[in-house]
KOLTOR-307638 format. One record per residue (C-alpha): residue in three letters; x, y, z. Coordinates in steps of 0.02 Angstrom, whole numbers, always signed. Each point is the difference from the previous one (the first is absolute). Last residue first. Example, Ala and Ser with C-alpha at 12.3 -4.5 7.8 and 13.67 -1.06 7.14 Angstrom:
2
SITE  kevo       u       v       w
SITE   Ser    +684     -53    +357
SITE   Ala     -69    -172     +33
REM end
This chain:
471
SITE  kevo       u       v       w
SITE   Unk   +2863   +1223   -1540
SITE   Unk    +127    +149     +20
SITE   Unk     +52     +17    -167
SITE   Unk    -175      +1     -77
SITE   Unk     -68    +129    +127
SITE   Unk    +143    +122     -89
SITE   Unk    -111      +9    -180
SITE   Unk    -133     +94    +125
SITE   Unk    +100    +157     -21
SITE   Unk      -3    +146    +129
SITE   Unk    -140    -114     +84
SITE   Unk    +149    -155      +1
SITE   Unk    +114    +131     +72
SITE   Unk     -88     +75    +143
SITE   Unk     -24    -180     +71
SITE   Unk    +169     -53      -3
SITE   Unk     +34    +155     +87
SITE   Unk    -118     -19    +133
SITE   Unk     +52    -166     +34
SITE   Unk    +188     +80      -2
SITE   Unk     -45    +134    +123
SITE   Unk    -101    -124    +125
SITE   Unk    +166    -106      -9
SITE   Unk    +123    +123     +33
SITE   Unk    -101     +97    +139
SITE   Unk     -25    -153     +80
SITE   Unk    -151    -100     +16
SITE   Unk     -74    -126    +158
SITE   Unk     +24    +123    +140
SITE   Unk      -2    +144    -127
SITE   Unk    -193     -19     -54
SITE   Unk     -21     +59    -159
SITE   Unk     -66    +153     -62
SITE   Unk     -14     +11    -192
SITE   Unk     -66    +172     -80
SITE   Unk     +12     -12    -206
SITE   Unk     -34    +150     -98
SITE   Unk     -60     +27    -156
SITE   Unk     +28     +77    -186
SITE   Unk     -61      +8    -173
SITE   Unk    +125     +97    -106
SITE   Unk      +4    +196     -87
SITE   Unk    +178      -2     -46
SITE   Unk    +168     +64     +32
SITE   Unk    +134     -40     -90
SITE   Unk    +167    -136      +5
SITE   Unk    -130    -156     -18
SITE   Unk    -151     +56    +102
SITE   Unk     +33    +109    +159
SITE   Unk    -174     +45     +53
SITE   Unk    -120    +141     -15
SITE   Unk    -173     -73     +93
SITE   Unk    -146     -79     -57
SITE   Unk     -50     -90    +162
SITE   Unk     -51    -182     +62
SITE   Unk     -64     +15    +191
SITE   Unk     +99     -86    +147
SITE   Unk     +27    -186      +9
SITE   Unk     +14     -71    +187
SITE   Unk    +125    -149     +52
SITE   Unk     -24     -78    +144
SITE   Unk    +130    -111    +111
SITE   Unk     +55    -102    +130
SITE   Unk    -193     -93     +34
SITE   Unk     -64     -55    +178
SITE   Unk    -103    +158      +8
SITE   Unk     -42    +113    -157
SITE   Unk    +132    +113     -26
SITE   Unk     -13    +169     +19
SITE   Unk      +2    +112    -185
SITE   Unk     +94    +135     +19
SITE   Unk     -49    +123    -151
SITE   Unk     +26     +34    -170
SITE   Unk     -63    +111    -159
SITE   Unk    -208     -16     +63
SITE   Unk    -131     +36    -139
SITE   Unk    -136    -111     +82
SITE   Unk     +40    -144    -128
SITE   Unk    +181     +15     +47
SITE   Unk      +1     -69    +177
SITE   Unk      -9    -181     -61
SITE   Unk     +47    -113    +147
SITE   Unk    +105    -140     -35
SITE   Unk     +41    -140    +140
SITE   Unk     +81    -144     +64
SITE   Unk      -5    -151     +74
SITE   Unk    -186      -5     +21
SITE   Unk     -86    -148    +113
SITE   Unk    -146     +81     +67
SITE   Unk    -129    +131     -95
SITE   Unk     -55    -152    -133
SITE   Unk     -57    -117    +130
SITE   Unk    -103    +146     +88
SITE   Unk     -81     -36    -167
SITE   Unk     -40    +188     -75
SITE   Unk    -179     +46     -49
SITE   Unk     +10    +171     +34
SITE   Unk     -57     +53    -180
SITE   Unk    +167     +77     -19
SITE   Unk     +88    -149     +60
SITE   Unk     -83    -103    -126
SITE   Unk     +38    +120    -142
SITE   Unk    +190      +2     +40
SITE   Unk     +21    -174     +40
SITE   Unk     -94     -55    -175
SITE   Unk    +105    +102     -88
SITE   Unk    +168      -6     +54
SITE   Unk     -29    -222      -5
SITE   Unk     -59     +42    -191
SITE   Unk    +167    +107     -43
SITE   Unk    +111    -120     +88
SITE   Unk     -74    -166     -90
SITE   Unk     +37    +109    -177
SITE   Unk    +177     +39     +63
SITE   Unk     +17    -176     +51
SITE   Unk     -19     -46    +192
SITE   Unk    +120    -132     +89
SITE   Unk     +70    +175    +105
SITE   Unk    -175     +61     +53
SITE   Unk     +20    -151     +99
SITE   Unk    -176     +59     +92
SITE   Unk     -52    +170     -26
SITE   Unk      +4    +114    +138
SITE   Unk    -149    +135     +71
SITE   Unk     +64    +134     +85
SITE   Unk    -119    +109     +70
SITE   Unk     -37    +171     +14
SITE   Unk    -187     +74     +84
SITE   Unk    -176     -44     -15
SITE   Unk     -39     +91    -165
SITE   Unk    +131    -101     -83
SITE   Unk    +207     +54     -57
SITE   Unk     +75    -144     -32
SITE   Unk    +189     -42     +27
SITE   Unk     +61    -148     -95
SITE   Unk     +90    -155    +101
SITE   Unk    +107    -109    -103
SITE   Unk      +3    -186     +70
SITE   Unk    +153     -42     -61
SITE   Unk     +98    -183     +33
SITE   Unk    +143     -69     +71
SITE   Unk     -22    +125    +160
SITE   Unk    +166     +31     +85
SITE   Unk     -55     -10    +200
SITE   Unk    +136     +90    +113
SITE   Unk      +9     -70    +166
SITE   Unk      -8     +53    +170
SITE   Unk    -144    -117     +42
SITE   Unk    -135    +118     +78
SITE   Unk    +105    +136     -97
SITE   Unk     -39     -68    -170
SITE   Unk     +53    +131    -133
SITE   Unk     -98     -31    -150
SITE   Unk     +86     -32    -199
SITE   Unk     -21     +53    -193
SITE   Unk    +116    +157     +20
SITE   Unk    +156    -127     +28
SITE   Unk     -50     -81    -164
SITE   Unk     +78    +108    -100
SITE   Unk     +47     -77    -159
SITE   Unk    -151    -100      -5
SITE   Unk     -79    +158     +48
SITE   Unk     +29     +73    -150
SITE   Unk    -112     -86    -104
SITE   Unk    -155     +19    +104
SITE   Unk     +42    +188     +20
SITE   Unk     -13      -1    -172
SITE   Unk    -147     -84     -11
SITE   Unk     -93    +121    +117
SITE   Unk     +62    +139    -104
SITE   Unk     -82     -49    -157
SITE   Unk    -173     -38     +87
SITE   Unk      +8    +188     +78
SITE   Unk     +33     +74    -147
SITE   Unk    -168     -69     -49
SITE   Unk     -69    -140    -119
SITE   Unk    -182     -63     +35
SITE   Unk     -26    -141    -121
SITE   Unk    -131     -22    -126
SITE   Unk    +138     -12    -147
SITE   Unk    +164     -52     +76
SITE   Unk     +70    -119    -138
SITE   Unk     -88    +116    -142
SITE   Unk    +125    +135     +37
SITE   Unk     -66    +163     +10
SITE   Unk     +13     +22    +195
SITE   Unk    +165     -90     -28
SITE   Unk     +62    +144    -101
SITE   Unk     -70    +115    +110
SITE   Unk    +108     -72    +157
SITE   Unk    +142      +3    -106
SITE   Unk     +16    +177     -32
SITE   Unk     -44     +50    +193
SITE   Unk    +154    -109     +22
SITE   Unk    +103     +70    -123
SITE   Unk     -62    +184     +78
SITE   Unk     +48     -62    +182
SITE   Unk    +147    +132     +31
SITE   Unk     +45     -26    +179
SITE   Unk      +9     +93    +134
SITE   Unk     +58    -135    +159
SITE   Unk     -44     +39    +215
SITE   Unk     +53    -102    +137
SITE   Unk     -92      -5    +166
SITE   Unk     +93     -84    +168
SITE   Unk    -123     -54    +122
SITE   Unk     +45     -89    +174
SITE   Unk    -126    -119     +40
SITE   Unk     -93      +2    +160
SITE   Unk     -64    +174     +27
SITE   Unk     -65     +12    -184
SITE   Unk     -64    -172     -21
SITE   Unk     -69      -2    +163
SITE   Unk     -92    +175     -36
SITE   Unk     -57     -60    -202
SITE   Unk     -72    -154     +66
SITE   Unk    -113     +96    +143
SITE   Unk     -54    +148    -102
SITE   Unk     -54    -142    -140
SITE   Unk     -91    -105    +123
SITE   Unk    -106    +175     +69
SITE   Unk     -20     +51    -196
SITE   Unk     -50    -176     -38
SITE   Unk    -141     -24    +134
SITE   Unk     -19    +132    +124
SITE   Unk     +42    +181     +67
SITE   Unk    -140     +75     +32
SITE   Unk     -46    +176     -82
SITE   Unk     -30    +166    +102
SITE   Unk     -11    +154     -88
SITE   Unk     +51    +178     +50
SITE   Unk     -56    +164     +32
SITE   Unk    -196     -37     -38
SITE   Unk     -81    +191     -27
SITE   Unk    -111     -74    -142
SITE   Unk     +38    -168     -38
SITE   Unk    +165     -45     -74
SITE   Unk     +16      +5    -186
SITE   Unk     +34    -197     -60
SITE   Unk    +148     -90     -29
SITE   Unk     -46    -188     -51
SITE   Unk     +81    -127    +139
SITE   Unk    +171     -86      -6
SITE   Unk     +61     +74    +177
SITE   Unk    +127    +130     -98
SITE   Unk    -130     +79     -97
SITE   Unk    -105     -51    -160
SITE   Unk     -16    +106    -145
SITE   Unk    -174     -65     -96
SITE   Unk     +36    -118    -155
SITE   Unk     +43     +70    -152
SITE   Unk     -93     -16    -154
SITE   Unk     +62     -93    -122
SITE   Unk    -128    -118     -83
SITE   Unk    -154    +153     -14
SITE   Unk    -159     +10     -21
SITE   Unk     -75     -23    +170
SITE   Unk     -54    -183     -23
SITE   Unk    +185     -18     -87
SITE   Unk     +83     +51    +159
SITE   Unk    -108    -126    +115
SITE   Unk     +23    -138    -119
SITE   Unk    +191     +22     -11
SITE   Unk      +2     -36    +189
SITE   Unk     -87    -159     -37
SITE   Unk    -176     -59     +46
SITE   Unk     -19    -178     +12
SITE   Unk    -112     -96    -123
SITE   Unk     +44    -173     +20
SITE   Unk    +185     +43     -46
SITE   Unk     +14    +183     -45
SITE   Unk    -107    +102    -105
SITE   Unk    -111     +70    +122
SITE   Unk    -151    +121     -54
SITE   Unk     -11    +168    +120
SITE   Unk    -165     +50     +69
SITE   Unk      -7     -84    +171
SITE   Unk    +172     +62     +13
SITE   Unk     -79    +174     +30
SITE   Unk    +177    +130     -54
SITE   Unk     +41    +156     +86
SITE   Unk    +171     -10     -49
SITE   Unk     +78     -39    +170
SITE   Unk    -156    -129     +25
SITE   Unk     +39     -91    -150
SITE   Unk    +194     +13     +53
SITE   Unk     -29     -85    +154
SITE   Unk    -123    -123     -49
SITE   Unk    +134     -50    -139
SITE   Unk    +140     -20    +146
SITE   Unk    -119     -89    +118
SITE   Unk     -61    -117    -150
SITE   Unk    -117     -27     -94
SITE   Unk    -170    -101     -25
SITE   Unk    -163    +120     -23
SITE   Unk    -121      -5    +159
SITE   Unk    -135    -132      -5
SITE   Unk    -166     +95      +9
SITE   Unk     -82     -76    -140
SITE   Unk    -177     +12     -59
SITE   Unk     -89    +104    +134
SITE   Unk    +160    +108     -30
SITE   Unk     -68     +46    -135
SITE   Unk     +97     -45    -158
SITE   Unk    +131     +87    -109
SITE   Unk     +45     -21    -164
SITE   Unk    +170     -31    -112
SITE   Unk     -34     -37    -192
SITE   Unk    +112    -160     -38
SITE   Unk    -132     -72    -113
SITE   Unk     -45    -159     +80
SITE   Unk     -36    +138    +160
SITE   Unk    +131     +27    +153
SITE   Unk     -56     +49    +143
SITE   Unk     +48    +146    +123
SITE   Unk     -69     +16    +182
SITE   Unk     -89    +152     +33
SITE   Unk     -25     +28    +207
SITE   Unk    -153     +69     +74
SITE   Unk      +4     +18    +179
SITE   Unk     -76    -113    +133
SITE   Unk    +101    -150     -75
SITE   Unk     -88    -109    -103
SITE   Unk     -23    -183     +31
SITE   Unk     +62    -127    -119
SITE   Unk     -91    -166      +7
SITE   Unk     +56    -143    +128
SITE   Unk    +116    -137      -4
SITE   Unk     -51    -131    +135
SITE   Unk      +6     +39    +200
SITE   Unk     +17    -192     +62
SITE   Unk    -141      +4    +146
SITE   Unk     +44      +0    +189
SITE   Unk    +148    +107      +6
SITE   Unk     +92     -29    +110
SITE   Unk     +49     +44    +164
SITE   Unk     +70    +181     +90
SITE   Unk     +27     +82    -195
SITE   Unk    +133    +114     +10
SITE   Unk     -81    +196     -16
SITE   Unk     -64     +49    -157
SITE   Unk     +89    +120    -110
SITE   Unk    -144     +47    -147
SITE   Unk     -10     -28    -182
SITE   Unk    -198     -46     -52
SITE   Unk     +32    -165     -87
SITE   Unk    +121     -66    -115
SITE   Unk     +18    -127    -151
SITE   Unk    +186     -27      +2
SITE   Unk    +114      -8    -127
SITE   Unk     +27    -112    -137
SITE   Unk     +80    -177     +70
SITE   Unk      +0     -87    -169
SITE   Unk    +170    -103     +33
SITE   Unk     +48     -57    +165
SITE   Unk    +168     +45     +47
SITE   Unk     +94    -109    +106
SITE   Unk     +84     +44    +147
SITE   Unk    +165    +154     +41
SITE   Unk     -19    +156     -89
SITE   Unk      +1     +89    +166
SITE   Unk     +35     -75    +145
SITE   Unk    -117    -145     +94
SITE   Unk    -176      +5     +78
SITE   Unk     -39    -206     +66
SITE   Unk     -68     -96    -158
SITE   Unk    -134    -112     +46
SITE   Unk    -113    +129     -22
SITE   Unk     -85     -56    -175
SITE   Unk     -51    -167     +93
SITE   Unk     +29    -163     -83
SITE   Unk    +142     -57    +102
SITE   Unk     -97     +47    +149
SITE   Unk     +13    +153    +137
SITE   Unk    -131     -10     +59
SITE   Unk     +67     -31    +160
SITE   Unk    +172      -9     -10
SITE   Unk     +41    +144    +125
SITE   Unk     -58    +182      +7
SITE   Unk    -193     -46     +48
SITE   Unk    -134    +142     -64
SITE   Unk    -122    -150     -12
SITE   Unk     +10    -127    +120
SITE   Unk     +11    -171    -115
SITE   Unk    -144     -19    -116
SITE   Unk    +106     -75    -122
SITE   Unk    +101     +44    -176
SITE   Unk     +39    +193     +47
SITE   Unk     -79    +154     -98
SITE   Unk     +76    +170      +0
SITE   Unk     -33    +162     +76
SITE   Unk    +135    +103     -13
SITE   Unk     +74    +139    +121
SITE   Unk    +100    +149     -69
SITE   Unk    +176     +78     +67
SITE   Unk     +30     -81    +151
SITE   Unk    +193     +41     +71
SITE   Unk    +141     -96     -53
SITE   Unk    +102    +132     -68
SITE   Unk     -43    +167     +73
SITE   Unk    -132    +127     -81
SITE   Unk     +12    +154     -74
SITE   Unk    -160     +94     -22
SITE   Unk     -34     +75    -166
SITE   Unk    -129    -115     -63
SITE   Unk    -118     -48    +150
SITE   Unk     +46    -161     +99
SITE   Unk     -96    -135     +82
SITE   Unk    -104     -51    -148
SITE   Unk    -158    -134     +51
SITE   Unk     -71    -141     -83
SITE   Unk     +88     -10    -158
SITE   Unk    -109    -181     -87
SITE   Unk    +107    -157     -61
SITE   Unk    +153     -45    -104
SITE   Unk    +152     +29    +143
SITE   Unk    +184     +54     -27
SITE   Unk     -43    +156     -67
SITE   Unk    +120     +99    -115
SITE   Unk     +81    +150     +63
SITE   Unk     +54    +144    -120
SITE   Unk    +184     +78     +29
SITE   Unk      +7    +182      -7
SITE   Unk    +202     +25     +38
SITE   Unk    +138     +34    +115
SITE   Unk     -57     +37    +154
SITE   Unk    -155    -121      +8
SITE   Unk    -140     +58    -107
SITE   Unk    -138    -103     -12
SITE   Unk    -127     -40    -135
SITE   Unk    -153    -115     +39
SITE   Unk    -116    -131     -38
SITE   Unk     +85     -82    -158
SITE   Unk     -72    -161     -35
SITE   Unk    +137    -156     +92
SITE   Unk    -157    -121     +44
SITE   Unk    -150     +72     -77
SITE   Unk    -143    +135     +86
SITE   Unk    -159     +20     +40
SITE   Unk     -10    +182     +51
SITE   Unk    -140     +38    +158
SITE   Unk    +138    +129     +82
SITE   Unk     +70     +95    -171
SITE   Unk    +163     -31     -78
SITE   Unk    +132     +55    -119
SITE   Unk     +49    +116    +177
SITE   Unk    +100    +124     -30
SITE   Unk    +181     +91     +78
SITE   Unk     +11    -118    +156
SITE   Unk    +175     +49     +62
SITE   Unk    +143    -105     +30
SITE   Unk     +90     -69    +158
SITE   Unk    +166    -105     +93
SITE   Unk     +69      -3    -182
SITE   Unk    +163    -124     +25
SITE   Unk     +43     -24    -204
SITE   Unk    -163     -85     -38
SITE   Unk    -202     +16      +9
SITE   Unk      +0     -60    +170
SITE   Unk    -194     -45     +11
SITE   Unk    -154    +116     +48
SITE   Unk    -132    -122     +87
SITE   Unk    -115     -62     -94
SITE   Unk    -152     -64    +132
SITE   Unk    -106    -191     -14
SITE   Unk    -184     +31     +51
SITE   Unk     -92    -181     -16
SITE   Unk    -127     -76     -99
SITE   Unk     -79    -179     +14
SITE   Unk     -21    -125    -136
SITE   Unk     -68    -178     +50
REM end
């Protein structure tokens, strides 16, 4: 005989030592039926938005959290109701009902981990509301019920045979439009209603580039943000100041980059070089038929050069150990890329960047850069770099300090490409020029060898012939 019983999620270790993360939505709604592993909320722990599948298939009973309060591992974040296999005391936390058969059986686990069942769609829902955690059971299975409006009018878009966006009442549909935090961001800094906006990503998601096009326009700038990663706004009337928390990435970030900085002495280097020949070959392969459909930037060049030359440098491709007192000499690259997102920096790496071709490189670039963006980052990707580029150029920047990102010996950053009167065989001439910044940590690199790294570097961008004698 089938019984029901209340089994809780509590928030699991989502990696690298996070002791909390914040609840930023809910995918859910108390009186959901839901499927084992179906999305049911996004988190952000201090490095990234991570979205948390559930580990049950049954009915949400109650949610114990709001979005935007930060909650500790292991404490109850949503309560199921699920069905056991015998009419042992329901609500029990032991075997009982618990049955090879049941949808349950499966204790809550990390993200990713379990099968995934195909056909989940998403959830029918009932009137949204926070209800406290259910003291028993629930005496009848809740089944999938109609849509209910919410109290005000919301438009959600649909999609006709003919491609012609509407809107219906909200007595029709009041599911809200699927982004993400970054896109919801940016649709509210430009005044946008999601509800009326037409997805093009996977199973309809709403992209960043479907916000700007709604308005009219594929390039329009995002709202200046301020130190603590939030959209600058005018202060109210006669407010002196304004207060923000200091959470998530930016407070993870201000931690890394203070160890790193107190802990690890810096030395910065700084290289001019003339880059026309590589600016020259990077629209040649831009109109080669080989890397048609592929994202080429400067930035894709340069990370294969530093590829290159670090197999004749590998002393900027280790980690100081001081729990051990040894130095580790990595055998492999896992090249970290700077990206700037609407909830602060972070770093994520790509994994034996070194094994990639040119075309592999270009792809891996891509895909990190656009994930991070939408705040979608593994907190698998943001661990395990060995070193790092940041790419202070594309905000008009010459040079700068860069601090390395902890446990690595060195970054390298790439300041702007400028038209600029340069030596050019015995005269002067109008050349394409930029400047390299590498710091380096001095414990694990000496002057010599971050010089001669940075050398090797300079020439093969001077003229990308020299990358084939030092392969």
């Amino acid at each position: 005989m089938s019984a029901t019983m209340i089994k809780e999620f509590r928030l699991p270790d989502l990696g690298e030592g996070l002791t909390e993360s914040e609840i930023v939505a809910w995918k859910v709604a108390v009186g959901d039926t839901v499927t084992l592993n179906q999305i049911i909320a996004e988190v952000e722990t201090a490095k990234a938005v991570v979205e948390l599948p559930s580990p049950f298939a049954g009915v949400v009973a109650a949610l114990h959290e709001q979005p935007g309060t930060v909650v500790e591992v292991g404490k109850p974040i949503v309560s199921f109701e699920v069905e056991g296999d015998d009419g042992g005391p329901a609500g029990g936390s032991g075997a009982a009902g618990a049955g090879a058969d049941s949808p349950a059986k499966r204790e809550p686990n990390l993200v990713g981990y379990g099968a995934v069942l195909e056909n989940s769609g998403r959830p029918a829902r009932r009137a949204r509301s926070f209800a406290a955690p259910a003291a028993a059971p629930v005496a009848e299975r809740v089944d999938a019920a109609p849509v209910v409006p919410v109290a005000e009018p919301v438009a959600a878009p649909v999609v006709p045979a003919a491609g012609r966006v509407e809107a219906l009442p909200a007595s029709e549909s009041a599911e809200r439009p699927r982004s993400t935090p970054p896109v919801r961001k940016l649709a509210k800094d430009l005044g946008v209603d999601l509800a009326l906006v037409t997805g093009t990503g996977e199973f309809g998601l709403i992209t960043r580039d479907d916000v700007r096009n709604f308005v009219g326009g594929g390039d329009l700038p995002v709202a200046p943000r301020d130190l603590a990663g939030v959209s600058a706004q005018a202060p109210a009337q006669g407010e002196r100041e304004t207060r923000t928390p200091i959470k998530g990435v930016r407070k993870f970030t201000a931690a890394a980059m203070v160890s790193s900085a107190f802990t690890a002495p810096h030395v910065t280097e700084f290289l001019t070089i003339d880059v026309t020949p590589t600016m020259e070959l990077l629209a040649k392969l831009k109109a080669s038929r080989a890397f048609a459909g592929y994202k080429l930037t400067p930035l894709t060049l340069v990370s294969k050069a530093v590829l290159i030359a670090l197999k004749n440098h590998p002393t900027l491709n280790t980690r100081w150990d001081e729990a051990r007192q040894e130095i580790v000499q990595y055998n492999y690259v896992n090249l970290g890329i700077a990206a700037a997102t609407p909830r602060g920096l972070t770093v994520p790496n790509i994994k034996d960047a070194d094994r990639k071709s040119l075309l592999e490189l270009s792809t891996a670039l891509t895909e990190l850069t656009d994930t991070a963006r939408a705040g979608k980052t593994a907190p698998a990707d943001l661990s395990g770099g060995t070193i790092s580029i940041t790419n202070i150029g594309v905000f008009g920047i010459d040079a700068g300090t860069p601090i390395l990102n902890p446990g690595e010996a060195a970054i390298l950053a790439l300041g702007a490409v400028r038209k600029m009167p340069w030596e050019y065989q015995d005269e002067v001439a109008l050349r394409q020029v930029m400047t390299l910044s590498l710091s380096f940590d001095h414990r694990l690199v000496d002057g010599e060898q971050g010089s001669r790294f940075l050398q090797d570097l300079g020439a093969m961008l001077s003229d990308p012939g020299m990358a084939l004698a030092m392969v």
